[in-house]
N, C-alpha and C positions, 0 to 999 in steps of 0.2 A: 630892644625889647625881649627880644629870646634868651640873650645873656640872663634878665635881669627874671625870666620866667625860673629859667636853669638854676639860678642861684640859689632862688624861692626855695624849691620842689629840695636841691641839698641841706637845706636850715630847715627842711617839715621838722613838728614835734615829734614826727613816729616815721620811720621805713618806709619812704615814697612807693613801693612796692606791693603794702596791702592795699595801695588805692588801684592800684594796676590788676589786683587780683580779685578783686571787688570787680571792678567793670568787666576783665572777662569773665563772672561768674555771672554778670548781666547777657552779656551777651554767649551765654551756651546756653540761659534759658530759654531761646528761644526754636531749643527744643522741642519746647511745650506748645508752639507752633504747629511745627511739623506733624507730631502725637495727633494735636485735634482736628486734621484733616477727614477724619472718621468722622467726627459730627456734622460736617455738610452733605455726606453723601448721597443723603435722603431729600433733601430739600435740591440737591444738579441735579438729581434722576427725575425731579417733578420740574425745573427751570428748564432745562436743555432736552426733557425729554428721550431717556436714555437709560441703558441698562445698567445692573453691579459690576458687568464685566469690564463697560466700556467705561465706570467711574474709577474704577481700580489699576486702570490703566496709570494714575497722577501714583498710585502708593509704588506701581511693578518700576516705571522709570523713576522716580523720585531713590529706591535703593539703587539702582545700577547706578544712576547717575552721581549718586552720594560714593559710591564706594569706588569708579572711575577718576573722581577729580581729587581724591584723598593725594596718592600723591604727586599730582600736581599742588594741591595749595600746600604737602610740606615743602615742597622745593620754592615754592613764593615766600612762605614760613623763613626758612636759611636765608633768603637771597634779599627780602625785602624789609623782613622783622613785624612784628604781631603788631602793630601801630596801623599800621596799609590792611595787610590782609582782614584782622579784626572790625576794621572800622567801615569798609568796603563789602565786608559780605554783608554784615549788618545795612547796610543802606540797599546792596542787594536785596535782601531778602524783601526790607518796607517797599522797595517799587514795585517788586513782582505782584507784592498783594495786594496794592493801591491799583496797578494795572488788572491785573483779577476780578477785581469787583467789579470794571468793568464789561467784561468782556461778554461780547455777546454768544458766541461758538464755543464749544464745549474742547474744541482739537487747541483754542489757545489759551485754555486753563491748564491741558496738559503740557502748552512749551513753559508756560510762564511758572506751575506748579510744580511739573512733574521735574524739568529740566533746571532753566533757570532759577530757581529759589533752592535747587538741590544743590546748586553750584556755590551757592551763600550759606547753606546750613552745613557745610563739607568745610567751610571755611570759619564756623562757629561751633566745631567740634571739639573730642578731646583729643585731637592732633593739634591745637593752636593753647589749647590749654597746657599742655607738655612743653609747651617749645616758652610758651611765656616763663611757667615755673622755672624749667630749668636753667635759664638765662638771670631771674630776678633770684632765688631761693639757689641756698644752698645747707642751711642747717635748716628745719621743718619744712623739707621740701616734701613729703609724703604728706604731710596736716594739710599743705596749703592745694596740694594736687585733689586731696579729700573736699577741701569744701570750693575750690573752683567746679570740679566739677561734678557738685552737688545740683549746682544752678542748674542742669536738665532736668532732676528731678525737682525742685523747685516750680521751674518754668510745666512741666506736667501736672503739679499738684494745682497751681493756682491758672496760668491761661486754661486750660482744656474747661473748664468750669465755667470761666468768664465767657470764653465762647458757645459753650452751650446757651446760657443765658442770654446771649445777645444776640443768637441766631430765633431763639425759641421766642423772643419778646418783641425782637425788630424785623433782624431780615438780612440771610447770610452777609451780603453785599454788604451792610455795616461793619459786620461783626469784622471782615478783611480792611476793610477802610480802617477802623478803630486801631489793631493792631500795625497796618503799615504807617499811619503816621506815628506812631510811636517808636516802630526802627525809624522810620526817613528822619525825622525831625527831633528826636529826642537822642536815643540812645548812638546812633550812628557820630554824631557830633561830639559827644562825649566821650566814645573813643577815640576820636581822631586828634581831640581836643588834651586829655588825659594820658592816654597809653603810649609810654616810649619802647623800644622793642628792646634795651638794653640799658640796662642802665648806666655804662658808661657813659649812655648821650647826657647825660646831666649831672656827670660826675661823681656818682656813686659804685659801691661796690654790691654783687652780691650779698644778701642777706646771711647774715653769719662765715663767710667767706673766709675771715683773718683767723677767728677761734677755731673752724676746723683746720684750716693749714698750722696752727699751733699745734693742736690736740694730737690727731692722727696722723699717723706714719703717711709717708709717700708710695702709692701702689703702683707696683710697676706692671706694664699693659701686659695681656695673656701673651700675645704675638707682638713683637714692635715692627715684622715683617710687612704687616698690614699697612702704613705708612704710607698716607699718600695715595690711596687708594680711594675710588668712588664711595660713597654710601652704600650702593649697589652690591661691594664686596660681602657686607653680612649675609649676603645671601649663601653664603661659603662657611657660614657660621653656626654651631648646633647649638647655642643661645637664641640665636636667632627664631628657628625654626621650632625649639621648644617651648615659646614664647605666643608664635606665630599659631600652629598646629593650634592648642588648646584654644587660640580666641576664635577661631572659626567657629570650634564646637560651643564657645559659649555665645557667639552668636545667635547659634541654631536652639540652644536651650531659651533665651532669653528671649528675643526679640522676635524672630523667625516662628519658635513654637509657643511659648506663651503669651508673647504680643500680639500675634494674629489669631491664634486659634484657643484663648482662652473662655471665650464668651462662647462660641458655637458648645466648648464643651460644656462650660458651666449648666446653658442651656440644658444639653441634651440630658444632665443630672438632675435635670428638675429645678434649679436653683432660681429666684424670681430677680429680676432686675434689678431694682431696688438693692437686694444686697450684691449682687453682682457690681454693681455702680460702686457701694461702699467697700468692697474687695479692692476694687481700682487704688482707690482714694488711702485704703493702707498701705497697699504695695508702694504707692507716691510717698508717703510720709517715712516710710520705714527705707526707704531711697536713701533721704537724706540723712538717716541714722547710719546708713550703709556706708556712705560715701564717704563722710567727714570721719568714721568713730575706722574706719580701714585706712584712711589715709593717716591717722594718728599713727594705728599700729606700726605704718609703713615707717614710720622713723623708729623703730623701738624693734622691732621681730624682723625675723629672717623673712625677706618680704616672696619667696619663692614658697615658702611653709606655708605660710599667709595664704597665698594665693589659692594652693592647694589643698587648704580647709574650705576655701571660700566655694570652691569646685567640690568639693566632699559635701558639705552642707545642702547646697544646691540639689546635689542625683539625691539627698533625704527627703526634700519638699515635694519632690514629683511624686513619693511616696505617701507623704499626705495628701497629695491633691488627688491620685487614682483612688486612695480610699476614706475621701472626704464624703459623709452622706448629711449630715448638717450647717445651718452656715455657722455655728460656734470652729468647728473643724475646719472650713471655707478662712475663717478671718485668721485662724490659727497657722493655715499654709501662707494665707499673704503677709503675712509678718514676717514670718522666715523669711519667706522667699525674696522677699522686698527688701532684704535687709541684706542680700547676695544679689541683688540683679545689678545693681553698678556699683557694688564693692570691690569689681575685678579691675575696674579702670584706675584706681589710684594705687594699687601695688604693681598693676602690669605698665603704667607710664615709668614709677617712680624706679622698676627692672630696667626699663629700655634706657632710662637717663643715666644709671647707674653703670652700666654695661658697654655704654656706646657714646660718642665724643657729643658733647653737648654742639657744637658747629652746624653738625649734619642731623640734629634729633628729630627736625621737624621733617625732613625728610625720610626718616629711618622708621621712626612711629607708624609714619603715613604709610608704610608698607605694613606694619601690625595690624591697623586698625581697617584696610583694606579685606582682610581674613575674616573679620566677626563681620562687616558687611556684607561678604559674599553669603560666611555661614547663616546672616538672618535671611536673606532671599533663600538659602538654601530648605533651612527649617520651616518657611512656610509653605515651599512646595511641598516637602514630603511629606509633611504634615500632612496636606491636601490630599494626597497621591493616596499616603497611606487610607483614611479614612472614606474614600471613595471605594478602597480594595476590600475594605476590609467590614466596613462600616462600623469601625469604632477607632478612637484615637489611643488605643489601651497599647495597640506594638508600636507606637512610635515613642509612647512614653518610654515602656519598656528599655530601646534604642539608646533613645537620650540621657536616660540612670547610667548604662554604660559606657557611654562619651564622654560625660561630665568625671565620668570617674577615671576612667582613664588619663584624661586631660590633666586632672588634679594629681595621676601619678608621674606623668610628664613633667610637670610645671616645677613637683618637689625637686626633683633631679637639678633643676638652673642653679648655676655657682652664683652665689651672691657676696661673694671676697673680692672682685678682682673686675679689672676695667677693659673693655676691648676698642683700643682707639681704632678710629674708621674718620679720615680726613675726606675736605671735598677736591 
């Protein structure tokens, strides 16, 4: 029966591949999971009886815990293949919610929220998206890195919405039930069922594989000294570290400071909800123009240049948002700005795939993308820290125009000629 599945999947009319790349873009939507943990907040503080501090507790461990088990699921990533990992955090994820909805104590929303579903959203990241691409894709590997990992902005634009609706009409406890059978039962099985973690398993080769080994010359590795050496070793590497350094900071620009602290500021501008909510709803849509139209580029431009426009543009928009006083100027900064906030994930995977032996990616990445996790927990303390000092958030912007810009002059410096093999 397997023979005769295998056979199938090598006779498809089209690249068994972009069905592999379809389901992981289902499965990083649910992103937009994680995102709408914000909309119950108000509804546990009146069920469990309980404060902002103590609800905030599922977002403070839901990051550590997300940016801890990075890399661990890349080294499950290398060792096991996106087939297990994919299809396993995905059914993670649906029981944590399914048990969720039950629960009666507030302290086992934070194991089952904060911890265990963070250990399944670490495993439907874009460290499993990198590791899928670079194994299935080899010619539009940047396109295809753009619209996999679109599907979180996707999954933001469209779940965060359905759950509002379904909390504000029903009753949170559904709105978690609704979504987890939809991992547990639907999508979970589809990956397990769909996604091979190589496609050798079925007798195929990399996507455009033969026509680049035609085409282009053979690169020989910066160091061939490195050999046989851990994954570990890039840490010895200034690609690495110029790679690594900037996505901290765009952590802290992105998620850290404008994911958490965009609404208190909007607020304090005077700005009414209503358009605040539709500011959201662009930054979401102008995601996926971000994600898909920079992974294009990534096959076509110097993807180091790329990156450090994408970081240039970014410190511009903090400059309309400090001197936004209408919502015309308001939807004006979320368009930019949504159109860089994960523009940086399909040039910064499609570097590290480029740079570093595809064997170990999943594990390599998962040291990158560790750095913008810390920088978002980072950016939303100081963020905090600052605006208590000072009572306004004007020197942390300030701060982050400087980070982002520097970061972008970082980023331009990465050689984008040449291969650094790193064996496990």
């Amino acid at each position: 029966m397997a023979r005769n599945i295998s056979a199938g999947r090598k006779h498809f009319p089209f690249f068994y591949g972009w069905i592999i790349a379809t389901l992981t873009f289902f499965a990083l939507s649910t992103f937009g999971i994680r995102i709408s943990f914000g909309a119950y907040f108000t509804t546990w503080e009146e069920d469990f009886i309980i404060g902002r501090t103590v609800v905030a507790l599922i977002s403070t461990l839901g990051w550590v815990s997300f940016a801890v088990f990075q890399p661990v699921i890349g080294k499950l990533l290398d060792r096991y293949g996106s087939r297990y990992v994919l299809s396993c955090s995905v059914l993670l994820i649906g029981i944590t919610l399914l048990l969720s909805s039950v629960a009666a104590q507030f302290w086992q929303m934070i194991v089952f929220l904060g911890v265990i579903a963070s250990i399944g959203f670490a495993g439907t990241s874009s460290v499993a998206a990198t590791s899928v691409v670079a194994h299935w894709f080899v010619e539009k590997r940047g396109l295809v890195l753009g619209f996999v990992t679109s599907g979180m902005a996707v999954g933001h634009l469209i779940i965060v919405p359905v759950t509002f609706y379904l909390i504000a009409n029903y009753d949170w406890r559904l709105a978690m039930v609704v979504m987890g059978l939809a991992m547990t039962f639907l999508l979970a099985p589809l990956c397990y069922l769909f996604i091979r973690s190589r496609p050798e398993e079925i007798g195929l080769h990399p996507y455009g594989e033969k026509k680049t080994a035609e085409q282009q010359r053979p690169v020989q590795p910066v160091a061939e000294n490195f050999k046989g050496l851990k994954p570990v070793s890039v840490f010895k590497e200034r690609d690495f570290w110029q790679l690594t350094i900037p996505y901290f900071f765009c952590g802290f620009t992105d998620v850290g400071l404008i994911g958490s602290h965009f609404i208190p500021f909007a607020e304090g501008k005077g700005f009414s909800l209503p358009v605040i909510a539709l500011v959201f709803s662009v930054v979401a849509a102008f995601n996926i123009a971000g994600t898909i139209g920079t992974g294009y580029m990534s096959d076509r431009f110097n993807r180091s240049k790329l990156l450090a426009s994408i970081y240039t543009i970014r410190g511009f928009t903090f400059i309309l948002l400090l001197t936004a006083k209408t919502p015309l100027s308001l939807l004006i900064f979320a368009a930019v700005y949504g159109a860089t906030e994960m523009a940086s994930i399909a040039p910064t995977s499609s570097l590290c795939v480029h740079l570093f032996k595809a064997d170990a990616i999943g594990t390599i990445f998962s040291f990158i993308a560790v750095s913008h996790h810390l920088g978002a927990a980072a950016g939303s303390f100081f963020a905090g820290l600052s605006y208590d000092l000072t009572g306004s958030y004007y020197f942390i912007f300030i701060l982050a125009i400087i980070l982002i810009w520097g970061s972008a002059l970082t980023v331009s410096r990465i050689r984008d000629a040449q291969v650094v093999c790193v064996n496990i």
